[in-house]
ZAMARGU-4260 file (C-alpha; in steps of 0.2 Angstrom, whole numbers, plus 5000, padded with zeros to 4 digits):
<rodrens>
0) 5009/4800/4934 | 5025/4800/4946 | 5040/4798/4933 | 5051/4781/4934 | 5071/4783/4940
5) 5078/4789/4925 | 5098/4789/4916 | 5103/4796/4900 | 5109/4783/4893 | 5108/4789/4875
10) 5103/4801/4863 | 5085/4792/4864 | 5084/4787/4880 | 5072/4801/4885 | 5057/4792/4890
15) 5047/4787/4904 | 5036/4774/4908 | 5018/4773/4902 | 5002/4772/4911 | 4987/4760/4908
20) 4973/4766/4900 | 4955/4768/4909 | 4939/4763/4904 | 4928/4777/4901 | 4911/4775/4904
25) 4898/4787/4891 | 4887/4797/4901 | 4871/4809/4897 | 4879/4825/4893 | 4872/4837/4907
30) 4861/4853/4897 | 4867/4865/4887 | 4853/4873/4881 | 4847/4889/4890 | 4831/4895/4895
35) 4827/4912/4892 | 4814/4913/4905 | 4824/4910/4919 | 4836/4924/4916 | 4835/4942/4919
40) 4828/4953/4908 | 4837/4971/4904 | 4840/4983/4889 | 4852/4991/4880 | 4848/5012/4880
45) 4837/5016/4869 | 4850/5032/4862 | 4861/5016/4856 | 4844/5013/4843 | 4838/5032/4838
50) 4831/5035/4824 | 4845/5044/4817 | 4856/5031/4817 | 4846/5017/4812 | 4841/5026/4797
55) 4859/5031/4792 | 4861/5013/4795 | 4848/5007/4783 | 4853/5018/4770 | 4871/5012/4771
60) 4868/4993/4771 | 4855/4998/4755 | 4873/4999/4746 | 4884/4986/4751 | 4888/4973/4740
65) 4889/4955/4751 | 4905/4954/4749 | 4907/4969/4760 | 4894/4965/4772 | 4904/4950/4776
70) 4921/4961/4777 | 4910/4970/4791 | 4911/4955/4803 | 4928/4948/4803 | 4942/4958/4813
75) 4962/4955/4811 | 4976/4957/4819 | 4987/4971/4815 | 5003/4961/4814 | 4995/4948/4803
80) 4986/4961/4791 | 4992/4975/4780 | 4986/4992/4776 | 4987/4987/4758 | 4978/4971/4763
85) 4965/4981/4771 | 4963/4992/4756 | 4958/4976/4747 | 4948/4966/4759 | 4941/4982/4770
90) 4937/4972/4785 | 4927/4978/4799 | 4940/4978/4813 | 4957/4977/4816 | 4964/4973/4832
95) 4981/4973/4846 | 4980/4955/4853 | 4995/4954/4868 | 5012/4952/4858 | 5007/4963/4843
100) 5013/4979/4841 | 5017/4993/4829 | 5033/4986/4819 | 5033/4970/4830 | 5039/4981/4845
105) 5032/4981/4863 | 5040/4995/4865 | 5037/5006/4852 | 5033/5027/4854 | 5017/5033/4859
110) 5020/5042/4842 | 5021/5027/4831 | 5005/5018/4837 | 4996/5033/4832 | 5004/5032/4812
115) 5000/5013/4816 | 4984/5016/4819 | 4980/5029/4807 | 4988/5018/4792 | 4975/5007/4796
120) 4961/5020/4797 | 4968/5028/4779 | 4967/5010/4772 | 4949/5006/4777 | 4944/5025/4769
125) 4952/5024/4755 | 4940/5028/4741 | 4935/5017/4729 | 4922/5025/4717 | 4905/5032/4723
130) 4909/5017/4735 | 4902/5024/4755 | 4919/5018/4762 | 4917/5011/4779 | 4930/5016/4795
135) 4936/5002/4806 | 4937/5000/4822 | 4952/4997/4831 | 4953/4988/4849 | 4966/4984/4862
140) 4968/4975/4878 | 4965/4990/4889 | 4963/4980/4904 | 4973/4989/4919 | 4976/5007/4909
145) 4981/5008/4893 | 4996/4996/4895 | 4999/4992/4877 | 5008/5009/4876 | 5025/5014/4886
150) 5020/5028/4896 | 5002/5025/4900 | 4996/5024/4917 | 4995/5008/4924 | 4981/5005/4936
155) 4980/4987/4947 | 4974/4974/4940 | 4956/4970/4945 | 4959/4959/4960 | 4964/4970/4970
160) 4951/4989/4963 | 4938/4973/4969 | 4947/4976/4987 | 4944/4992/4987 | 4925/4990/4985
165) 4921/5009/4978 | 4911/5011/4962 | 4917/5028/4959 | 4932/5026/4959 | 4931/5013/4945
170) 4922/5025/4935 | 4936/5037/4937 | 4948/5023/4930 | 4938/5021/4915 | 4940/5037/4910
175) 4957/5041/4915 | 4958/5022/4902 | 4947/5029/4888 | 4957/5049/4889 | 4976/5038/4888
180) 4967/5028/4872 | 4960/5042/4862 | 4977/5050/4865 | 4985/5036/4854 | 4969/5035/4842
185) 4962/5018/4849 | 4943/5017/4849 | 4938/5002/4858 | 4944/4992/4873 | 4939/4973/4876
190) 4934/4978/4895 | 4927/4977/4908 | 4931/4961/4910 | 4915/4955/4924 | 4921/4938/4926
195) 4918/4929/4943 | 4932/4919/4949 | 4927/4904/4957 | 4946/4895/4958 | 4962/4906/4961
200) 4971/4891/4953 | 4963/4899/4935 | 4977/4909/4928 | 4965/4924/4924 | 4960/4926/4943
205) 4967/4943/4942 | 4956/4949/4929 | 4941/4948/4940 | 4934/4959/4955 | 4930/4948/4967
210) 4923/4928/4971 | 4905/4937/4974 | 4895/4942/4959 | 4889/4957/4970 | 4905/4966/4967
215) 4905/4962/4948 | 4885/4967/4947 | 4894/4984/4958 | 4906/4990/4946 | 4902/4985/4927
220) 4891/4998/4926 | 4902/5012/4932 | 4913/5003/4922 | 4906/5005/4906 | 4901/5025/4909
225) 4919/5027/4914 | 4923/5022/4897 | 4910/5024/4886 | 4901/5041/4897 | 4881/5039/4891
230) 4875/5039/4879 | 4864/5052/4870 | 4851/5049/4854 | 4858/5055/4837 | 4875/5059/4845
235) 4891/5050/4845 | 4901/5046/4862 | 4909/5061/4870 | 4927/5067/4863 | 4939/5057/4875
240) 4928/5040/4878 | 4929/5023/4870 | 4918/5007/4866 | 4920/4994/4878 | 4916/4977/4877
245) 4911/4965/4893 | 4919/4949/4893 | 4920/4934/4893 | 4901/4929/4890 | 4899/4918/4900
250) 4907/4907/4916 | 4924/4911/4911 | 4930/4911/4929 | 4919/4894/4934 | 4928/4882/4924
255) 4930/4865/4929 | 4946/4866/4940 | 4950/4882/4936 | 4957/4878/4919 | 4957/4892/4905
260) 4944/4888/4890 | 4938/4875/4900 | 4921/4868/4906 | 4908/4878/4918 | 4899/4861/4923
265) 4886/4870/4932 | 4868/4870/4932 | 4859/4883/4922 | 4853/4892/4940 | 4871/4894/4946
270) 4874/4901/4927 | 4864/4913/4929 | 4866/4917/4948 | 4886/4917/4947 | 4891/4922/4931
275) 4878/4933/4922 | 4878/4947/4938 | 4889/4959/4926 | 4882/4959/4911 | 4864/4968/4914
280) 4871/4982/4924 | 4884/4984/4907 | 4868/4981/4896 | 4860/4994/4903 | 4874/5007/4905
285) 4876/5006/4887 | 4890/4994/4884 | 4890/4992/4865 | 4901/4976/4864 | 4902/4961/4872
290) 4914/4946/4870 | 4912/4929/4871 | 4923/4917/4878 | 4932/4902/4875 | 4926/4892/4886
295) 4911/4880/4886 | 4895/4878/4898 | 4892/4857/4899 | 4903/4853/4885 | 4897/4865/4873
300) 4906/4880/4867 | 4898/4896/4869 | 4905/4903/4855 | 4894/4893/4845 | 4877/4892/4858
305) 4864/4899/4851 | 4853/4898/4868 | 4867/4909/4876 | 4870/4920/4860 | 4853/4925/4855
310) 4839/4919/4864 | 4847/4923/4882 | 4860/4940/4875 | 4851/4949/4862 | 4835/4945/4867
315) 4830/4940/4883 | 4842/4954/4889 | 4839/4965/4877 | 4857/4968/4870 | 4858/4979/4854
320) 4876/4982/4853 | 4888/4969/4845 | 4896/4951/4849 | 4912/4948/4846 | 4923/4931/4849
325) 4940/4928/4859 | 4956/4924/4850 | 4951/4911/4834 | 4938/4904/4846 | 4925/4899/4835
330) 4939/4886/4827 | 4936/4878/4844 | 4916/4874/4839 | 4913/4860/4836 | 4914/4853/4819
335) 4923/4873/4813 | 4940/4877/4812 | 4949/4895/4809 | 4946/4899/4794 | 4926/4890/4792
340) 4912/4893/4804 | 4895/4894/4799 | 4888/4887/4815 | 4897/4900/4824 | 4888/4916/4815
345) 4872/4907/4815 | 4873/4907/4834 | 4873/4923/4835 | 4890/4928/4833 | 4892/4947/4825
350) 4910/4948/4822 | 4924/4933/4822 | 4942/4941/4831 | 4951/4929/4815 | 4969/4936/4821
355) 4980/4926/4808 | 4966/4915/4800 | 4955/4932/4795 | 4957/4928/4774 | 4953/4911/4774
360) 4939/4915/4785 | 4932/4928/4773 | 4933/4916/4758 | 4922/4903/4768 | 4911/4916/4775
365) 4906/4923/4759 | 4905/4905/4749 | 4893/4900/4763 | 4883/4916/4764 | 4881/4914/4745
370) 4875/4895/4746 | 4863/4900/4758 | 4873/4890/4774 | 4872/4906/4782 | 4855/4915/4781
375) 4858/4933/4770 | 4847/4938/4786 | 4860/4934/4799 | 4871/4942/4790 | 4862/4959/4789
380) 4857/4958/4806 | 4877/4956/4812 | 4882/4970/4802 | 4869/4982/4807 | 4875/4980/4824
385) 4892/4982/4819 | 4887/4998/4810 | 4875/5005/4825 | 4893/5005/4836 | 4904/5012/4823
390) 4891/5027/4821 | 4887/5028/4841 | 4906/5028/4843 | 4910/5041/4830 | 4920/5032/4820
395) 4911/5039/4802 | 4912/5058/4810 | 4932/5055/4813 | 4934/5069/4824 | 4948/5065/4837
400) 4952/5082/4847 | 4962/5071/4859 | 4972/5060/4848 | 4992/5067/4848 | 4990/5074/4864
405) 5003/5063/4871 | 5005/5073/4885 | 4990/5064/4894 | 5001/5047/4895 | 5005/5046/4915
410) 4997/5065/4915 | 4999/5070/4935 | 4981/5071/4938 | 4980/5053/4929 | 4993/5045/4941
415) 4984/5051/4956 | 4970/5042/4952 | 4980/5026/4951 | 4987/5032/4965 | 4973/5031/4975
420) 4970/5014/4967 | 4983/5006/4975 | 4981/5013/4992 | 4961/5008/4992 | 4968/4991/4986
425) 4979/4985/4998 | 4972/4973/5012 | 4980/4972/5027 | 4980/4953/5035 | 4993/4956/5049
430) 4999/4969/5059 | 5009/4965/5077 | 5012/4984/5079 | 5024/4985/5066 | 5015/4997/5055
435) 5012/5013/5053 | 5032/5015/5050 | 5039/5032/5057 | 5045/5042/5042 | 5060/5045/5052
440) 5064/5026/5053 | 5078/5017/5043 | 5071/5006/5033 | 5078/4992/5022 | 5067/4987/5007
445) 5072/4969/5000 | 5063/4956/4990 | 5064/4955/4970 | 5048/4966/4968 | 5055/4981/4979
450) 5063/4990/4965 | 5052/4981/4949 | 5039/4991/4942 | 5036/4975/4931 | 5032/4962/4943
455) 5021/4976/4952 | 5009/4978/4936 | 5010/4959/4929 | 5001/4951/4915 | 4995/4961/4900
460) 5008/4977/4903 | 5017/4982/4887 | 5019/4963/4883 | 5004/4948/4883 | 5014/4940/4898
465) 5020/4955/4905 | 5034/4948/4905 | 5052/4956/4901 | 5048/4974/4907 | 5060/4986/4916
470) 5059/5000/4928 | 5062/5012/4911 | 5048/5004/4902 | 5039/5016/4912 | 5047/5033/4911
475) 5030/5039/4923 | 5030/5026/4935 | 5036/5024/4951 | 5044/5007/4960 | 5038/5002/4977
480) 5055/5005/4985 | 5056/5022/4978 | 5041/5027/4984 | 5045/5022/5000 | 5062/5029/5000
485) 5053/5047/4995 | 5041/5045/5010 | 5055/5042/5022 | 5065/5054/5015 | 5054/5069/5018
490) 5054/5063/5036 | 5072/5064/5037 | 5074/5045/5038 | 5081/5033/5027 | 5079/5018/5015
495) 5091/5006/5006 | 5087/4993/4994 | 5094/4975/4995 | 5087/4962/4985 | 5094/4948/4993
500) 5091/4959/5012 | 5109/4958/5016 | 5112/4977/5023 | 5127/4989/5026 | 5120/4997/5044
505) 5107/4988/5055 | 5090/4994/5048 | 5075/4998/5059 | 5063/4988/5050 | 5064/4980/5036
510) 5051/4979/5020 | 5050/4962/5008 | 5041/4966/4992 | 5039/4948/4985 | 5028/4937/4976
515) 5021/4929/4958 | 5032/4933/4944 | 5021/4940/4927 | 5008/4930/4920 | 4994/4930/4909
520) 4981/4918/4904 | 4984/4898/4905 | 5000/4902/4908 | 4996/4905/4924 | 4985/4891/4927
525) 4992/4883/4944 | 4987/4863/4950 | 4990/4869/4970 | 4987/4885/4977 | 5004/4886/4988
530) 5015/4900/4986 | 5032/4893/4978 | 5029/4878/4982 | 5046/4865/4982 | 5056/4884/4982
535) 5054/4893/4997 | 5067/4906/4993 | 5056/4922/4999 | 5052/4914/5016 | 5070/4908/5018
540) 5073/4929/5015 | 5062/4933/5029 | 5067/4923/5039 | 5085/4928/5038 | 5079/4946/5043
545) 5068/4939/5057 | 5083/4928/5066 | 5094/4946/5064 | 5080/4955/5075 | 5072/4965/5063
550) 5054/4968/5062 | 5049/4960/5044 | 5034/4969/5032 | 5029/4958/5019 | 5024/4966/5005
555) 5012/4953/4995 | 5014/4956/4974 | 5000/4941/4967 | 4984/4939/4957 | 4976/4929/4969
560) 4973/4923/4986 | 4989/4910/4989 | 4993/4899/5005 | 5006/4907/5013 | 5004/4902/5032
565) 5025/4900/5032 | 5026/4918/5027 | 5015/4925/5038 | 5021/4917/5054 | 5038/4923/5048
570) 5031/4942/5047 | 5026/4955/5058 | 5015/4962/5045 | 5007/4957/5031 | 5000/4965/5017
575) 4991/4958/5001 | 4995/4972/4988 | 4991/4963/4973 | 4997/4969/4956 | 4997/4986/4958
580) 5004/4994/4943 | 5014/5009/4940 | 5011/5020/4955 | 5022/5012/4969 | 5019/5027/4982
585) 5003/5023/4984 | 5010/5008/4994 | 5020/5020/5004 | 5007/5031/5008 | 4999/5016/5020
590) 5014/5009/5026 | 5024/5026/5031 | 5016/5036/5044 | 5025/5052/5049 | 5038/5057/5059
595) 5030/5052/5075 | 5021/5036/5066 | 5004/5043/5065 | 4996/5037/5048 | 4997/5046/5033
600) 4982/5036/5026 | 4975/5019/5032 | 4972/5003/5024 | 4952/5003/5019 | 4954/4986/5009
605) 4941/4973/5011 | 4946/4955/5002 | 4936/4950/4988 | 4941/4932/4986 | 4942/4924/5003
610) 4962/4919/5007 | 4964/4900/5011 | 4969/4890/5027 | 4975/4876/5017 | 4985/4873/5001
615) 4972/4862/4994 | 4957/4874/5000 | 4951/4876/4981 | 4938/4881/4976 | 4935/4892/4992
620) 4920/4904/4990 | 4908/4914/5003 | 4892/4904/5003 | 4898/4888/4998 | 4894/4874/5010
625) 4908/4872/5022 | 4915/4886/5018 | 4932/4888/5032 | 4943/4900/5024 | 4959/4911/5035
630) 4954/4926/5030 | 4934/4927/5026 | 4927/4937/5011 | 4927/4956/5018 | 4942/4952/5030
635) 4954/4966/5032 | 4962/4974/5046 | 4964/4992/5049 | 4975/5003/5060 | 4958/5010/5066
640) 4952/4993/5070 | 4969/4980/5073 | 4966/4962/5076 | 4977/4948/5082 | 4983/4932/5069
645) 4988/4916/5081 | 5001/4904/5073 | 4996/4897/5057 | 5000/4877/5053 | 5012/4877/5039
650) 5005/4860/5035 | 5001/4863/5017 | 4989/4848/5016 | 4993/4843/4996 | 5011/4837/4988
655) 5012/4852/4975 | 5027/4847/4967 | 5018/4844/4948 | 5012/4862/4948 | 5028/4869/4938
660) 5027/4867/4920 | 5036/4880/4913 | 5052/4884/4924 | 5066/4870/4921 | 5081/4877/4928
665) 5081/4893/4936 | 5092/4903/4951 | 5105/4888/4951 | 5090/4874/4953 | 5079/4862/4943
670) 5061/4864/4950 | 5053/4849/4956 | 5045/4840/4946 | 5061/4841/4933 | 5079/4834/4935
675) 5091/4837/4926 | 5106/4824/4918 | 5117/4822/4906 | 5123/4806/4899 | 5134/4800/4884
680) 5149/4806/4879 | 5142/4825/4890 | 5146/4828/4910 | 5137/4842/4918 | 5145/4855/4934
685) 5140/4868/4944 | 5147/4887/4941 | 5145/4905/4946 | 5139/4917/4936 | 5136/4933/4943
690) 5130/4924/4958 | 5135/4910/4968 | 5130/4891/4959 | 5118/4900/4949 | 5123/4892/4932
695) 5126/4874/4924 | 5143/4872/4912 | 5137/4857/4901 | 5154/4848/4892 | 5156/4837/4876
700) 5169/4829/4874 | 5168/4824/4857 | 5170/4806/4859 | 5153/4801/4854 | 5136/4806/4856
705) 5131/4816/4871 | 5114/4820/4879 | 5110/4836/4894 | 5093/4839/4898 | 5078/4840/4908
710) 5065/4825/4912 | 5049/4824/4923 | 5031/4818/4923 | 5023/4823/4908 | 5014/4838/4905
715) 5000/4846/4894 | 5006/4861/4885 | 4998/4862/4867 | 4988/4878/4876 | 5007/4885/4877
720) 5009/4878/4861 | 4992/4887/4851 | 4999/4902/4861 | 5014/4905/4853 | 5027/4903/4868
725) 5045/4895/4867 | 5058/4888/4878 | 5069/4900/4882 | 5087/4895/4886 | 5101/4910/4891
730) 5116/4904/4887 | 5135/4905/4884 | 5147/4898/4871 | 5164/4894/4879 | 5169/4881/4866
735) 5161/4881/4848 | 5152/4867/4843 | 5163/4855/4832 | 5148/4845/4824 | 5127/4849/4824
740) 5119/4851/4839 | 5101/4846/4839 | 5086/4853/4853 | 5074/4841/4856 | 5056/4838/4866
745) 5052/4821/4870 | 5033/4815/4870 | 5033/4797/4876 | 5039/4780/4874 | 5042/4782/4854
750) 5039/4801/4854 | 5052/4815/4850 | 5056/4828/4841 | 5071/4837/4834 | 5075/4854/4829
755) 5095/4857/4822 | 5103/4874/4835 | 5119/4874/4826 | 5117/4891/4817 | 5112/4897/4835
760) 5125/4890/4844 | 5138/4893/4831 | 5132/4912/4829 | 5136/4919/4846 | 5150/4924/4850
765) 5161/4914/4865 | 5160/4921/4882 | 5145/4932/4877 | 5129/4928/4888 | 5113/4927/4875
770) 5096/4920/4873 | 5090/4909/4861 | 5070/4906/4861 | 5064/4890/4850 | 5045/4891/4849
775) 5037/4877/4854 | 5027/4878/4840 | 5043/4871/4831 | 5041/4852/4839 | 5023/4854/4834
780) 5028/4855/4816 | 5038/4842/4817 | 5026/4829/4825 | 5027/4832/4842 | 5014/4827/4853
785) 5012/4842/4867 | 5000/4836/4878 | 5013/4823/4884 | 5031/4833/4886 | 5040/4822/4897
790) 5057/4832/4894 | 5054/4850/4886 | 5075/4852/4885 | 5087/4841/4878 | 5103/4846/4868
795) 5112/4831/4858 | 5128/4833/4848 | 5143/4819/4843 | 5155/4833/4842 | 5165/4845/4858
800) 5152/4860/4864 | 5155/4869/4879 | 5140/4879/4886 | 5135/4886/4900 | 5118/4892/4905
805) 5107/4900/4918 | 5092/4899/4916 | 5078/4886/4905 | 5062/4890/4902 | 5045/4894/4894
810) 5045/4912/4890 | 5032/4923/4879 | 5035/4926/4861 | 5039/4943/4859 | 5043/4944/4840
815) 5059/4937/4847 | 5055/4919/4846 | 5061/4908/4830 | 5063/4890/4822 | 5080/4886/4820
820) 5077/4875/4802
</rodrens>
C-alpha cells in the first residue's frame, strides 16, 4: 500500500489512508504430516548409549521425584533466572540468548563469565539432603567463535567458510570454538547451524553454508567432531570439546519469501531433499543436541510436529541425543502459549528454551504431567536423554582443566586459523588487472568497513545484533585497513585510511571496504535484494575515486549474495569478503602481493549461493528451473585463472523503496519509504553536526501544540517488537522543554499510542549529544497495533523544546533500552 500526500496538521493527524479488504477464499491445507519411510535412515553412535551410562542413568532417574524430572526439561535464561532461583527450582539448563550477559553487560571480562557461569553451576549442586543433585548445562550462541565473550576469536560467518568449500578446515574451527568455550566454562553451543538458504532476502542467510545441501551434508559432520571430537563408550567428551546442537530442525532457510519463522510450503520430497542433508552426517558424527526451529512446514509448527519430532528424528533417523526448542517457540503451537505447552512435549520435544516464561512453564508442566495431559512416559523418555548428554558431556564428573585459562582467548595459533578462514573465503568476482597489489604501492583504504572490525564480524558478535561494537571490543583482532597497511608496510609502501576517500597525496590504488551494516535474525529480513537501494552513498564513493583516476578495489562486507551491478561497473576489482570477523589480514594476504606484485596467496573461493543479475532474481538457486544467475554457484575467479566481466545493466528490475523498515533518518536523510514533517505550532531545519547537513534542529515555539515525525506506508514490526528492540533517537537538548513532551507510534486511522519523554528530555543536559532508546514494546503495552506502524516517530508537546538530532532508528536492546512511564 503506497502512502497518500500527507501534512501534520495536528497532533492526531498521523494517519494514512486505508485499503480495502480482500476475500479470502479457504483452501485444503497442503500436508504436514511426515512419512518416515521416505526419509533417510541413520544413527546416533552407539558410545552415546553404553551400557555405562545408561545404567548410571537408570539408577539416577529411580530417584527423582517428578517434580525434578520436570526441572530437567526446561532451560532459562541467565538474565531472567537467579542462582537462588536455581537452587529452588534446579532446572536442567540455563542459557546466554544474544542480548544477555553477565550483569547485563556485553562487554563483561572473560573473568566474570566464568563466576557467572559457575554461580550457576554451584546453584544447581547445591545439596539438599541424600538428594543426587543434578549439574546444568549451560549454552551460548557460539556461532562464528565464541563471540559472546570480548577477546575470543571471531571466525566468518558461515556464508562465506561455505566459499571456501574445505571440510577440514571446519573441523579445525570447531575446535578452536569448543578450546575458547571451555576457557570460559561454557559446555554447549547451539551449532552447527545446517540450514540451506534458499532466499538471501531471509535475514539468517549468513548463518548457512551454501544454497546446495551438498555443502551443508559436507561440513556438519566435521562440524560436530570439531566441537564435540568422538565419542568413546563409558567416557565423557575429551577435556576442551563441547556439546553442539544442529539447528534449526527443519527448512528454516526455505520459508516462504524468505521470511524468519515463516512457512517452508514445500512438498515433503523437497523436505527431505533440501533441508534434511545436514542432519544425518551430524547424527551420525555424534551430535548430542538438536534444535528445532521456529518456523512451520505447511502451516504447522514444528515445534509441535510430532511426524518431524519423533517418527522422522528420533526414530526413523535414529537420533538418541536431546531436542531442544528455539527462543519461547513452543508458545507459537498452536492452541500453547509461554508458559503452557502440553502438545509441544508430546511431540517429542525434550527440553523447552523458556527464556523469561521458564516458572510459569514449570507450574503447567508439572500440573499436566500429574493429570496425566502429558504421559509420565514422555516425560522419562525426555529426561533420560537429557541426562544421557549431561553424562556424555562430563558434566557429573566436573573436571574442566581448561576452564580459566584465559590466555586461549584470540591465542596466536587460534587467530591463524581464522586467518586462513578469511583468506579461503573471499570470492573474487572481478579483476581488470588491478589485483595482486604491489606491497610497495600506495594505497588508500576508504569505505566505513575499512577501519571497523564490527561491521567485518556482523550479527551475533558480543551483542544479538552485533550491533554497537568498536575496534577495542576486540583487544585480538585486527581491522581490514590495518591489515593492509602492515602488508604494505613490510614492502616499504604505504596506506592511509579515509573514510569518506578524500586523500592528502594521490594514491596508487585505492581500496573501498563497504557493505551491510550488522544484523541478526528478522531484522535482517529484506523485501528486494538491491544493495542500498534509494541510498547509493557507497557507489557515489567509488565513483568519486574512479573520475580522480584511481583504480578502485571494492572490498564486499554482506551476508548474502546482493545486486550490485552499479558497483561493479564502477570497480576494477571486486571482491565478495562476506563477514569475516576479527582477522582483517587475512584480506590483505590476497589482495597485497609483493614488492614486485607476485601474490602472496590467491583467492581459492568458490560461491555458495549464486549472485544475482537482477534485483528481483529471488529465490535464485542452482538446479531451479530457469535458473540465469551473474555469477553461477561455484563462480570465482583466480589470479591463476582471470576472467573478463562485460558491462552489467544497472536496471535493477523491481521499485525497492518499501524494503527499509527500521532506518527513519540517518546521515542527514530520511529513507524512502519515510518522510519526514512537522506541523503545528513546530518548524523543522537543516544543521551540521560534525558533518555537513547531517542533522535536523526540530523548534517549538510554544504557541500551541506541535508535531515532528516520520510517516510512510505501514509496516509489520510485532517480530521487532517480541524481540525486544526500540527506537533509538540520538539527540540534543538546546532549549529545555517548557511543558510534556509525548513519543508516539501511529497504527492507522484511529490507532496511536503515547508514551510521556519529559523525564528524558528534561534529564540531559543542553548541548550534550545523547541517546534515548524507547522499546517498542512500550507502544505494545499501551495498545498499539505493530503490524500496521504507519509513523514509528512522532514527538508532540504544547510548550518550547528545542532538539536537535541525527539519527532515528530501530536499534537492539542492549540492557540499554527503557519505558519512559
Amino acid at each position: 500500500m503506497l502512502p497518500r500526500r500527507f501534512a501534520f496538521a495536528s497532533a492526531l493527524a498521523l494517519t494514512i489512508a486505508c485499503g480495502s479488504a480482500g476475500v479470502v477464499l479457504a483452501q485444503t491445507p497442503p500436508n504436514a504430516t511426515a512419512n518416515p519411510a521416505v526419509w533417510p535412515m541413520s544413527a546416533s553412535p552407539a558410545a552415546i548409549t553404553d551400557a555405562k551410562t545408561e545404567a548410571f542413568i537408570a539408577q539416577l532417574m529411580s530417584r527423582m521425584t517428578v517434580e525434578e524430572k520436570v526441572a530437567q526439561t526446561i532451560q532459562a535464561d541467565g538474565a531472567s533466572i537467579t542462582p537462588e532461583e536455581l537452587k529452588k527450582y534446579r532446572l536442567g539448563s540455563v542459557l546466554v540468548g544474544g542480548n544477555s550477559a553477565p550483569d547485563g553487560n556485553d562487554r563483561a571480562s572473560p573473568q566474570r563469565w566464568i563466576e557467572w557461569i559457575r554461580a550457576f553451576r554451584a546453584a544447581a549442586l547445591d545439596k539438599r539432603g541424600d538428594r543426587q543433585e543434578i549439574p546444568i548445562i549451560f549454552g551460548v550462541d557460539a556461532v562464528h567463535g565464541h563471540n559472546n565473550v570480548v577477546g575470543a576469536t571471531i571466525f566468518p560467518h558461515n556464508v562465506g567458510l561455505g566459499a571456501a568449500h574445505e571440510p577440514d578446515l571446519i573441523r579445525r574451527i570447531g575446535e578452536v570454538t569448543a578450546k575458547e568455550m571451555a576457557a570460559t566454562g561454557a559446555d554447549w553451543t547451539f551449532g552447527p547451524t545446517v540450514a540451506v538458504p534458499r532466499d538471501s532476502r531471509w535475514g539468517r542467510a549468513y548463518e548457512g553454508y551454501g544454497e546446495n545441501p551438498e555443502i551443508v551434508k559436507a561440513y556438519s559432520g566435521p562440524m560436530t567432531l570439531g566441537l564435540q571430537g568422538a565419542l568413546e563408550a563409558g567416557k565423557p567428551l575429551a577435556a576442551g570439546r563441547v556439546a553442539g546442537s544442529a539447528k534449526h530442525f527443519l527448512a528454516d532457510g526455505g520459508t516462504e519469501n524468505g521470511r524468519d519463522q515463516g512457512d517452508a510450503k514445500i512438498s515433503e520430497a523437497d523436505l527431505v531433499r533440501l533441508h534434511n542433508a545436514g542432519y544425518p552426517p551430524a547424527i551420525e558424527a555424534g551430535i548430542l543436541s538438536v534444535m528445532v526451529s521456529f518456523s512451520s512446514w505447511n502451516g504447522v509448527k514444528h515445534t509441535g510436529n510430532k511426524s518431524l519430532l519423533t517418527d522422522v528424528l528420533k526414530e526413523r533417523m535414529g537420533f538418541e541425543g536431546f531436542v531442544v526448542g528455539d527462543w519461547n517457540a513452543h508458545g507459537q503451537v498452536e492452541g500453547c502459549s509461554n508458559t503452557s505447552c502440553a502438545q509441544a512435549y508430546n511431540a517429542g520435544m525434550d527440553m523447552m528454551m523458556a527464556p523469561d516464561s521458564w516458572k510459569g512453564l514449570y507450574d503447567n508442566t508439572l500440573a499436566q504431567v500429574k493429570a496425566g495431559q502429558i504421559p509420565m512416559a514422555r516425560i522419562d523418555d525426555a529426561v533420560r536423554r537429557i541426562l544421557r548428554v549431561k553424562v556424555k558431556a562430563g558434566l557429573f564428573e566436573d573436571k574442566r582443566p581448561l576452564e580459566g585459562k584465559l590466555e586461549l582467548l584470540g591465542a596466536p595459533e587460534h587467530r591463524a586459523v581464522a586467518r586462513e578462514a578469511v583468506r579461503k573465503s573471499l570470492v573474487l568476482l572481478k579483476n581488470e588487472g588491478v589485483l595482486p597489489l604491489k606491497s610497495s604501492a600506495r594505497v588508500l583504504v576508504a569505505g566505513d568497513g575499512a577501519d571497523d572490525i564490527g561491521k567485518a564480524s556482523g550479527g551475533w558478535t558480543l551483542t544479538w545484533q552485533g550491533t554497537g561494537n568498536k575496534n577495542s571490543d576486540f583487544p585480538h583482532g585486527q581491522s581490514i585497513y590495518a591489515g593492509v597497511a602492515e602488508a604494505v608496510k613490510a614492502g616499504g609502501g604505504s596506506a592511509e585510511l579515509s573514510v569518506s576517500g578524500d586523500f592528502k597525496q594521490k594514491p596508487d590504488v585505492a581500496i573501498v571496504v563497504f557493505g551491510e551494516n550488522p544484523y541478526a535474525e528478522f531484522q535482517g529480513d529484506i523485501t528486494s535484494i538491491e544493495y542500498q537501494a534509494g541510498d547509493k552513498r557507497d557507489l557515489a564513493l567509488l565513483k568519486k575515486l574512479k573520475a580522480a583516476g584511481i583504480p578502485v578495489v571494492s572490498v564486499f562486507l554482506s551476508g548474502r549474495p546482493l545486486w550490485t551491478n552499479p558497483e561493479l561497473n564502477a570497480s576494477d576489482a571486486f571482491v565478495a569478503a562476506w563477514l569475516p570477523g576479527s582477522e582483517g589480514g587475512g584480506v590483505a594476504d590476497v589482495l597485497v602481493g609483493d614488492k614486485a606484485g607476485k601474490p602472496r596467496h590467491d583467492f581459492q573461493g568458490k560461491l555458495s549461493f549464486s549472485w544475482p543479475k537482477r534485483a528481483d532474481q529471488e529465490p535464485i538457486n542452482v538446479g531451479d528451473p530457469g535458473y540465469d544467475p551473474l555469477f553461477a554457484y561455484g563462480y570465482g575467479l583466480s589470479y591463476a585463472k582471470p576472467g573478463k566481466v562485460a558491462k552489467l545493466s544497472e536496471d535493477p528490475g523491481v521499485a525497492s523503496a518499501a524494503a527499509n523498515v527500521d532506518r527513519y533518518f540517518v546521515d542527514g536523510r530520511t529513507p524512502p519509504p519515510w518522510m519526514m514533517n512537522a506541523s503545528g505550532a513546530a518548524s523543522l531545519k537543516t544543521v551540521d553536526a560534525g558533518a555537513q547537513e547531517n542533522a535536523r534542529q526540530a523548534t517549538w515555539s510554544g504557541e500551541g501544540l506541535g508535531v515532528v515525525g516520520v510517516m510512510g506506508s505501514p509496516v509489520d514490526l510485532s517480530r521487532q517488537t517480541t524481540g525486544d528492540m526500540a527506537v533509538m533517537l540520538r539527540y540534543r537538548v538546546e532549549a529545555a522543554p517548557t511543558k510534556p513532551v509525548s513519543m508516539s507510534v501511529t497504527c492507522g486511522e484511529s490507532c496511536r499510542a503515547t508514551v510521556d519523554v519529559t523525564s528524558t528530555l528534561s534529564g540531559a543536559k543542553t548541548g550534550e549529544w545523547r541517546t534515548a532508546k524507547i522499546k517498542l514494546s512500550c507502544f505494545l503495552a499501551k495498545g498499539a497495533d505493530m503490524t500496521q506502524i504507519s509513523s514509528p516517530f512522532a514527538l508532540t508537546t504544547a510548550g518550547a523544546l528545542t532538539l536537535s538530532f541525527t539519527e532515528i532508528r530501530l536499534a537492539s536492546n542492549e540492557g540499554d533500552a527503557t519505558c519512559p512511564n
